[in-house]
N, CA, C and O atoms as CSV, one atom per row, in Angstrom:
chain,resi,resn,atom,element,x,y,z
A,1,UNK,N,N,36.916,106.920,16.135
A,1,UNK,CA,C,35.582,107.441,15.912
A,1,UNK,C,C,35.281,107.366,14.414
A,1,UNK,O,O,36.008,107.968,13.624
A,2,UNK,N,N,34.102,106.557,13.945
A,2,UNK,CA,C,33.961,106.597,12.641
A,2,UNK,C,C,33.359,108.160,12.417
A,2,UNK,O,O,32.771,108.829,13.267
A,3,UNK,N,N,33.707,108.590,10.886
A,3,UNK,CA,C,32.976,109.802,10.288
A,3,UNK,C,C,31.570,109.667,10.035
A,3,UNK,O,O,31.106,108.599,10.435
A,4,UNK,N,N,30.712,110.502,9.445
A,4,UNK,CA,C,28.994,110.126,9.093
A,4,UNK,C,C,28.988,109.552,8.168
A,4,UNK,O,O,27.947,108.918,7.996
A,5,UNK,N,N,30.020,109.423,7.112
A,5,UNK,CA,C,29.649,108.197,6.052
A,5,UNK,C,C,30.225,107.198,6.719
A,5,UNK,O,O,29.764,106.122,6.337
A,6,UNK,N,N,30.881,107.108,7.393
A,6,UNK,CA,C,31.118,105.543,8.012
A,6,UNK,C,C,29.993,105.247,9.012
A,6,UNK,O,O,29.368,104.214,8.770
A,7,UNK,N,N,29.610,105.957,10.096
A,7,UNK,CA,C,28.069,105.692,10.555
A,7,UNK,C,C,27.036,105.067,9.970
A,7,UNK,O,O,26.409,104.088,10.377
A,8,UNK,N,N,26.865,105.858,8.736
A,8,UNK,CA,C,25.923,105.351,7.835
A,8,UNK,C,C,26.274,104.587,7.538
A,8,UNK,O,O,25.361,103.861,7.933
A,9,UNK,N,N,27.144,103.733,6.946
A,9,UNK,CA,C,27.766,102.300,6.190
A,9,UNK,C,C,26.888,101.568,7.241
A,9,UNK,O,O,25.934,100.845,6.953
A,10,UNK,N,N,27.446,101.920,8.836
A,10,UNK,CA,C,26.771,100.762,9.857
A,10,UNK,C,C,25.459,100.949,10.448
A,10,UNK,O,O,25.078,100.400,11.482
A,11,UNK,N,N,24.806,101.736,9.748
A,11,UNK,CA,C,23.467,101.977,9.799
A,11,UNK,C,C,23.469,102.513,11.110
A,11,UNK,O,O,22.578,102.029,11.808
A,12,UNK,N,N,24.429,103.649,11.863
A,12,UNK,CA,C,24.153,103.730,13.214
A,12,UNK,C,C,23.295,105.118,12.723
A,12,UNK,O,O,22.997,105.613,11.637
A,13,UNK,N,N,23.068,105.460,14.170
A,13,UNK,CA,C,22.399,107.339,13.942
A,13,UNK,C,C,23.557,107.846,14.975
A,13,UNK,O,O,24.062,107.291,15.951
A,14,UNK,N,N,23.752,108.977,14.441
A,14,UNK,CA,C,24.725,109.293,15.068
A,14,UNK,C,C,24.628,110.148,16.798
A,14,UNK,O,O,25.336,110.558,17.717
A,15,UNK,N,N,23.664,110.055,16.498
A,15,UNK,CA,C,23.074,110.420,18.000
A,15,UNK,C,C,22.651,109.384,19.294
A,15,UNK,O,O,22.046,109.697,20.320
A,16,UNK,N,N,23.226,107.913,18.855
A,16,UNK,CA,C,23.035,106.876,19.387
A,16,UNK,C,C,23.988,106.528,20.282
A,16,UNK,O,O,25.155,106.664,19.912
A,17,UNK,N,N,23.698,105.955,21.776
A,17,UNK,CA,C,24.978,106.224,22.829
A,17,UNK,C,C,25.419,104.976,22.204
A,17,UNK,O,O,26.538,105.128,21.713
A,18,UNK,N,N,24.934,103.765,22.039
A,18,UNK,CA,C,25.693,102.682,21.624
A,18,UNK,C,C,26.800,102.090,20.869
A,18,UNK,O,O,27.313,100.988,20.674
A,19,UNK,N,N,26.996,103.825,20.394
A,19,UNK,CA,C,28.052,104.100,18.976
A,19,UNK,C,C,29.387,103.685,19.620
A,19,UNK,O,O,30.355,103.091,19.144
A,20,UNK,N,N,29.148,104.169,20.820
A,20,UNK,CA,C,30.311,104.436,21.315
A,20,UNK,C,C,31.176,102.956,21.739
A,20,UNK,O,O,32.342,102.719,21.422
A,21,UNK,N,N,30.281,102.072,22.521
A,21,UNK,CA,C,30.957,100.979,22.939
A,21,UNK,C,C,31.194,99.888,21.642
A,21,UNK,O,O,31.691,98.775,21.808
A,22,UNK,N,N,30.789,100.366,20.452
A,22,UNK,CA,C,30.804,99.557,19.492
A,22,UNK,C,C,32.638,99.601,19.228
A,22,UNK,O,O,33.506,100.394,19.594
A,23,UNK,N,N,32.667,98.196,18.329
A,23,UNK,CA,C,34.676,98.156,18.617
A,23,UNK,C,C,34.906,98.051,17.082
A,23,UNK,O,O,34.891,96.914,16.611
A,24,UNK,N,N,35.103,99.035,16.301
A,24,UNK,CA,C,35.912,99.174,15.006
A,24,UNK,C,C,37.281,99.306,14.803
A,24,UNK,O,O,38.023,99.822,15.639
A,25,UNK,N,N,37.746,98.755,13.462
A,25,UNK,CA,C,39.125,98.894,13.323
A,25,UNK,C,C,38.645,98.926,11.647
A,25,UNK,O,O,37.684,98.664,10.924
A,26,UNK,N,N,40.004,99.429,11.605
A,26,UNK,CA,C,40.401,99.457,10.074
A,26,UNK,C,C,41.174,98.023,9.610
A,26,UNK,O,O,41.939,97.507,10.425
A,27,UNK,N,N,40.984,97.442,8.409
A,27,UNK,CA,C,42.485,96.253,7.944
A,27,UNK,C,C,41.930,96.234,6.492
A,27,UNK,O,O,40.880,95.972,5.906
A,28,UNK,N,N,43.231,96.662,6.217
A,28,UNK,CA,C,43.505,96.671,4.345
A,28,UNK,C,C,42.159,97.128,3.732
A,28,UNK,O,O,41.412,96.542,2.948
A,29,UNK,N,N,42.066,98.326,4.310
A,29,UNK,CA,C,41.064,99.716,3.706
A,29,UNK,C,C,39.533,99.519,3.847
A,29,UNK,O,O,38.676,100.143,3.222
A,30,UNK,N,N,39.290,98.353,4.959
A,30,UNK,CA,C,38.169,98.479,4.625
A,30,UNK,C,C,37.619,98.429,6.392
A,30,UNK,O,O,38.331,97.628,6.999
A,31,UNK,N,N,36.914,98.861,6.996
A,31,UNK,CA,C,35.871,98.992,8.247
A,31,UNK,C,C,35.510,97.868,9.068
A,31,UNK,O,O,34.311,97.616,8.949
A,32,UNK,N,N,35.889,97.391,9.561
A,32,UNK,CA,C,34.854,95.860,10.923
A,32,UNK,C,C,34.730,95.992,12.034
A,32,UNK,O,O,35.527,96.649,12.703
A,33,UNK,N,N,33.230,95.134,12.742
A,33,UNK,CA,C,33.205,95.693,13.582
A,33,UNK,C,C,33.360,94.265,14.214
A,33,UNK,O,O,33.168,93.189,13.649
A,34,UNK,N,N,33.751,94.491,15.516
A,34,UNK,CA,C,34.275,93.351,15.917
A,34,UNK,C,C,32.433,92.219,16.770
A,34,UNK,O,O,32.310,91.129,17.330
A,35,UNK,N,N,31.654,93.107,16.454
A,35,UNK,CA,C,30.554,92.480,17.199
A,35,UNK,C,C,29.968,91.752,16.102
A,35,UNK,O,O,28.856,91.237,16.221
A,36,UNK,N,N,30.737,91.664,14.892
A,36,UNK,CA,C,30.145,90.609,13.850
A,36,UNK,C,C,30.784,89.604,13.587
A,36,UNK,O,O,30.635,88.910,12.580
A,37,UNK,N,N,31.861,89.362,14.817
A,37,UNK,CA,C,32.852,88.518,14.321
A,37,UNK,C,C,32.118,86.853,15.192
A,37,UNK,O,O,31.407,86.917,16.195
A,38,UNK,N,N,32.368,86.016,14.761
A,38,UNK,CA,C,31.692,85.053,15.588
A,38,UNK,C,C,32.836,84.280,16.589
A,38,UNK,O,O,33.907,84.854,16.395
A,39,UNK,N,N,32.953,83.499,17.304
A,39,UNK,CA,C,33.900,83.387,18.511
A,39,UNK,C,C,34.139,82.020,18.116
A,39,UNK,O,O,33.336,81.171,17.729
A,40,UNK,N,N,36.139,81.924,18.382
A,40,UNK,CA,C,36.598,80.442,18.124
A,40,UNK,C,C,36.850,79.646,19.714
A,40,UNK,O,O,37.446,80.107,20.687
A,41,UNK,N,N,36.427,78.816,19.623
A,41,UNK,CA,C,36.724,78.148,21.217
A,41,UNK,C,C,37.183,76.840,20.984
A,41,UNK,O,O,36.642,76.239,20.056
A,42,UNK,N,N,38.054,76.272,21.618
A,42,UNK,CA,C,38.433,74.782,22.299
A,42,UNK,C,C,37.131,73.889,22.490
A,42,UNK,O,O,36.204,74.422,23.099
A,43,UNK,N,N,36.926,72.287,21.931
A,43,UNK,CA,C,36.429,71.485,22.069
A,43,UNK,C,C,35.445,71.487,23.517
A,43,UNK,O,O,35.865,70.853,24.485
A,44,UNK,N,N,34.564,71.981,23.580
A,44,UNK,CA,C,33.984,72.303,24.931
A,44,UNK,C,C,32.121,72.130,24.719
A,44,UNK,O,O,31.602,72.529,23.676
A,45,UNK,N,N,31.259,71.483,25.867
A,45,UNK,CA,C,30.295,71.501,25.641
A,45,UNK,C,C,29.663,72.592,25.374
A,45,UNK,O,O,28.459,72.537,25.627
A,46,UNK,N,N,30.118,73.743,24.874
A,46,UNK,CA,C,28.965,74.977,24.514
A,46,UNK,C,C,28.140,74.608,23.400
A,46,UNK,O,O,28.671,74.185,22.373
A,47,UNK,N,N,27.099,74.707,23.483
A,47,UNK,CA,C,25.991,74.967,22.886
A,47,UNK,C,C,25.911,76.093,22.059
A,47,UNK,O,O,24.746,76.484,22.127
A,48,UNK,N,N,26.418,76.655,21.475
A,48,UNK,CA,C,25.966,77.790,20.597
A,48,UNK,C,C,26.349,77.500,19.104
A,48,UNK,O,O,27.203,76.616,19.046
A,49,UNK,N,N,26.079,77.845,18.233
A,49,UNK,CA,C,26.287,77.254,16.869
A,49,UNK,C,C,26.662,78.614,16.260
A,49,UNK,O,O,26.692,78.667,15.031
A,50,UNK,N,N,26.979,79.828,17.033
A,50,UNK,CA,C,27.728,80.919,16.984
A,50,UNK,C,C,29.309,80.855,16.916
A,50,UNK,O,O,30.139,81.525,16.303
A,51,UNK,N,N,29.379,79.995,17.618
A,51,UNK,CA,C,31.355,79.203,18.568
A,51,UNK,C,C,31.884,78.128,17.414
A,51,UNK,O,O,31.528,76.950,17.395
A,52,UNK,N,N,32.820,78.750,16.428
A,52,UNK,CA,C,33.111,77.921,15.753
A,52,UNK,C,C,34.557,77.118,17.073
A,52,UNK,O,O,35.521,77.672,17.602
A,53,UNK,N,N,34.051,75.667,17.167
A,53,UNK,CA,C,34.817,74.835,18.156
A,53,UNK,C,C,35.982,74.186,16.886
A,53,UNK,O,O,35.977,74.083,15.659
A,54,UNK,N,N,36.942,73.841,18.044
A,54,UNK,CA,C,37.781,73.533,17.038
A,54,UNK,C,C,39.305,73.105,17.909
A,54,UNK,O,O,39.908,73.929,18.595
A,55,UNK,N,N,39.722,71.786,17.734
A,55,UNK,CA,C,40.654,71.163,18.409
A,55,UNK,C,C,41.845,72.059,18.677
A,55,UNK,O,O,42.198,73.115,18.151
A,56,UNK,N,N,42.471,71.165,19.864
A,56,UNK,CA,C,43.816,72.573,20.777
A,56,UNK,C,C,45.067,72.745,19.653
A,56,UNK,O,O,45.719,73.770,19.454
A,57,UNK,N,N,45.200,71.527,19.021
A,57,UNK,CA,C,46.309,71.578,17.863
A,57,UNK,C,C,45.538,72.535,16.315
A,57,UNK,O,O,45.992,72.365,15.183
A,58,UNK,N,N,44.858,73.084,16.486
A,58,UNK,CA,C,44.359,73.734,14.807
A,58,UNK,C,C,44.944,74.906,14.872
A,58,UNK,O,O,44.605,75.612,15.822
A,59,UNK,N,N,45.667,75.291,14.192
A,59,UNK,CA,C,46.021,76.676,13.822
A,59,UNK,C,C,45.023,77.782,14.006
A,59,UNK,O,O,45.464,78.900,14.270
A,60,UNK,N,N,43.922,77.625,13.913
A,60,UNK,CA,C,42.399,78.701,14.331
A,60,UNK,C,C,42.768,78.608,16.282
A,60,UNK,O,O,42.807,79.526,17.102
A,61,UNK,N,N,42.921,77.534,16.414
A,61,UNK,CA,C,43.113,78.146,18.127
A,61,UNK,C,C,43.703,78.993,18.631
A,61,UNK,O,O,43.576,79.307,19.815
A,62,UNK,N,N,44.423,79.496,17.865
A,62,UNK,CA,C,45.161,80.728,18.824
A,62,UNK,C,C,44.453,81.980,18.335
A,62,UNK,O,O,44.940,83.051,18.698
A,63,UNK,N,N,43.590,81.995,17.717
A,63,UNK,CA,C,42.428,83.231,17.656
A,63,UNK,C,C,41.731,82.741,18.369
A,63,UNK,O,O,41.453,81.641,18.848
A,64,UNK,N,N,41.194,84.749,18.405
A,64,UNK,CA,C,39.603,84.321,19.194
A,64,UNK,C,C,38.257,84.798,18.506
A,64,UNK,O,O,37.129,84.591,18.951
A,65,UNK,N,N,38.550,85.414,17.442
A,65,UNK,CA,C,37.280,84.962,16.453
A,65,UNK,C,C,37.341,85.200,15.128
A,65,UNK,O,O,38.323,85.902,14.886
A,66,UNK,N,N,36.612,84.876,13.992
A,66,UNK,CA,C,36.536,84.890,12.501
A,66,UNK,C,C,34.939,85.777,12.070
A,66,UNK,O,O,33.812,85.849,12.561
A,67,UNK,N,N,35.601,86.300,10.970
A,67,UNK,CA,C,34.438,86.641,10.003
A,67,UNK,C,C,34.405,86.067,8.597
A,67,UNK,O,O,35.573,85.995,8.216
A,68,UNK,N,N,33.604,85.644,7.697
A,68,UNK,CA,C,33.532,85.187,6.627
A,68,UNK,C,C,33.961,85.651,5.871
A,68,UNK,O,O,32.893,86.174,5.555
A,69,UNK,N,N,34.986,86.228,4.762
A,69,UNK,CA,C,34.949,87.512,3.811
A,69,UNK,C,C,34.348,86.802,2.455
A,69,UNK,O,O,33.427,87.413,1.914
A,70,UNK,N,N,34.778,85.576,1.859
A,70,UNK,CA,C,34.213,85.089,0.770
A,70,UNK,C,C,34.300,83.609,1.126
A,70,UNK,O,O,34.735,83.115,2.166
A,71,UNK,N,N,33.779,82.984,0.015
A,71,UNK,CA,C,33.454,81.196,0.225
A,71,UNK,C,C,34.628,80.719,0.096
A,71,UNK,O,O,34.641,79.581,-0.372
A,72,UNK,N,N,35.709,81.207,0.360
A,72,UNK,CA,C,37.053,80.974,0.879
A,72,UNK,C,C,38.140,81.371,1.944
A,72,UNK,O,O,39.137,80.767,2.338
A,73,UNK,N,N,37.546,82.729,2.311
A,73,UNK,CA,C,38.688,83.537,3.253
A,73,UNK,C,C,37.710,83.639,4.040
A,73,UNK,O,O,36.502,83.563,3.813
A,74,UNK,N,N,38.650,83.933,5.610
A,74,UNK,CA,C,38.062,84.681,6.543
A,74,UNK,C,C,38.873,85.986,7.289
A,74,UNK,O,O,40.094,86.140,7.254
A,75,UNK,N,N,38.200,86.611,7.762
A,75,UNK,CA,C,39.364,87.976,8.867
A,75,UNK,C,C,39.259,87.242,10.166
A,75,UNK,O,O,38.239,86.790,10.688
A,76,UNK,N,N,40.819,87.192,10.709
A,76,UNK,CA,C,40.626,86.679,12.122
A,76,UNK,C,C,41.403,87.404,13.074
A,76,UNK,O,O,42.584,87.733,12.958
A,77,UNK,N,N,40.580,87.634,14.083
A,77,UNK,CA,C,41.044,88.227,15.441
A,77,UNK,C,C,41.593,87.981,16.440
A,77,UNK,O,O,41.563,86.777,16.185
A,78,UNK,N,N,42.241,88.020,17.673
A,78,UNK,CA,C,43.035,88.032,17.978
A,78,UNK,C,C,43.213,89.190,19.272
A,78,UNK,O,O,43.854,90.212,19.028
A,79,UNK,N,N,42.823,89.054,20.177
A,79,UNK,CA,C,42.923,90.198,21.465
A,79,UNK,C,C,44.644,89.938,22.018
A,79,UNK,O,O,45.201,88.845,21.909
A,80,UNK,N,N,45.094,90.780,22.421
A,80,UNK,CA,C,46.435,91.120,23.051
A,80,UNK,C,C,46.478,90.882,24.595
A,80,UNK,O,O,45.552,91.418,25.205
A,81,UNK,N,N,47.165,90.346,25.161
A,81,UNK,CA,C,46.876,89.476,26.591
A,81,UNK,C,C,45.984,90.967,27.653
A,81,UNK,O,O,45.090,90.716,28.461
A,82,UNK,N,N,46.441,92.242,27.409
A,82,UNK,CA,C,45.611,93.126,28.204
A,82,UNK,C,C,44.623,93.580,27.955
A,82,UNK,O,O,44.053,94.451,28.612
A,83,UNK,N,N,44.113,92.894,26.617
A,83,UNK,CA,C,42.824,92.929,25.776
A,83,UNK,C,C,42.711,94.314,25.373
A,83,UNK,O,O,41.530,94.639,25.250
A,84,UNK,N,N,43.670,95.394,25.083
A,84,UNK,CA,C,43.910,96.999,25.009
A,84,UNK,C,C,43.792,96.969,23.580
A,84,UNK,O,O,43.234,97.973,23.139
A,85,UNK,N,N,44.218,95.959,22.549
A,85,UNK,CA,C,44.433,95.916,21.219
A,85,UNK,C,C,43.857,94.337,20.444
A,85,UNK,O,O,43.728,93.298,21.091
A,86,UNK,N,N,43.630,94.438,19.275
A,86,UNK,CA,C,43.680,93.214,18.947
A,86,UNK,C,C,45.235,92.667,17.305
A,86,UNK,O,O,46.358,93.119,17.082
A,87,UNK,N,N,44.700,91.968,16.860
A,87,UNK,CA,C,45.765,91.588,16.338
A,87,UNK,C,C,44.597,91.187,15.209
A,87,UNK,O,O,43.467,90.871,15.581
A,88,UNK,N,N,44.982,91.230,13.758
A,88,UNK,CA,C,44.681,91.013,12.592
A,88,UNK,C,C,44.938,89.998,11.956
A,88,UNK,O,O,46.104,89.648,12.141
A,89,UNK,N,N,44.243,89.196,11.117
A,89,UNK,CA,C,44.963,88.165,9.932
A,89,UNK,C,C,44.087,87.580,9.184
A,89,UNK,O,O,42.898,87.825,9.390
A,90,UNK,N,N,44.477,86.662,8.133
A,90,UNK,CA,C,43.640,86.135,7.493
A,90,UNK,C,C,43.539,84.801,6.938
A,90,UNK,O,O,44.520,84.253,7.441
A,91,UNK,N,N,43.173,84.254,6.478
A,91,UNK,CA,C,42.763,82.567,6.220
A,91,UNK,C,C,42.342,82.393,4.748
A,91,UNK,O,O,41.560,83.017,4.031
A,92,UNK,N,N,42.823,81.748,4.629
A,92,UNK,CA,C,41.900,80.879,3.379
A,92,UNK,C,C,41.829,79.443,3.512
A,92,UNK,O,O,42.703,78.921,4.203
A,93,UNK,N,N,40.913,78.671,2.957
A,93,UNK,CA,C,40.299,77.456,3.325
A,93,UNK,C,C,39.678,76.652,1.804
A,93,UNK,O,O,39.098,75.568,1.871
């Protein structure tokens, strides 16, 4: 459960039911939410320019999604086969 200054960081109101299904974690002190993360997928006709695609041999395939942190790094995610947890890491490029 975030506190009211962490609410506020995400511009929620705290009286908002949506708070709830929203999916935060903490990594190396700082707040994310996982609904900003954009989704990595296998070479596949999707259409979305959301889906960073990306061949079965790339090291990004075994995540399942990235966030930008600077014009070099990203945070990448990672769900746990019972999808109960995720898993953390990071990139540079």
């Amino acid at each position: 459960m975030l506190s009211a200054e962490e609410r506020f960081d995400f511009e929620f109101d705290p009286d908002e039911a949506h708070q709830e299904e929203a999916s935060f974690f903490r990594f190396q002190g700082k707040i994310y939410n996982l609904g900003e993360f954009c989704r990595i997928s296998g070479r596949s006709p999707i259409d979305d320019i959301s889906v960073l695609r990306v061949d079965d041999d790339s090291p990004l395939f075994q995540w399942d999604g990235y966030l930008t942190e600077a014009y070099d790094s990203m945070i990448l995610v990672r769900y746990t086969d019972d999808k109960e947890a995720i898993v953390v890491g990071t990139a540079k490029y």
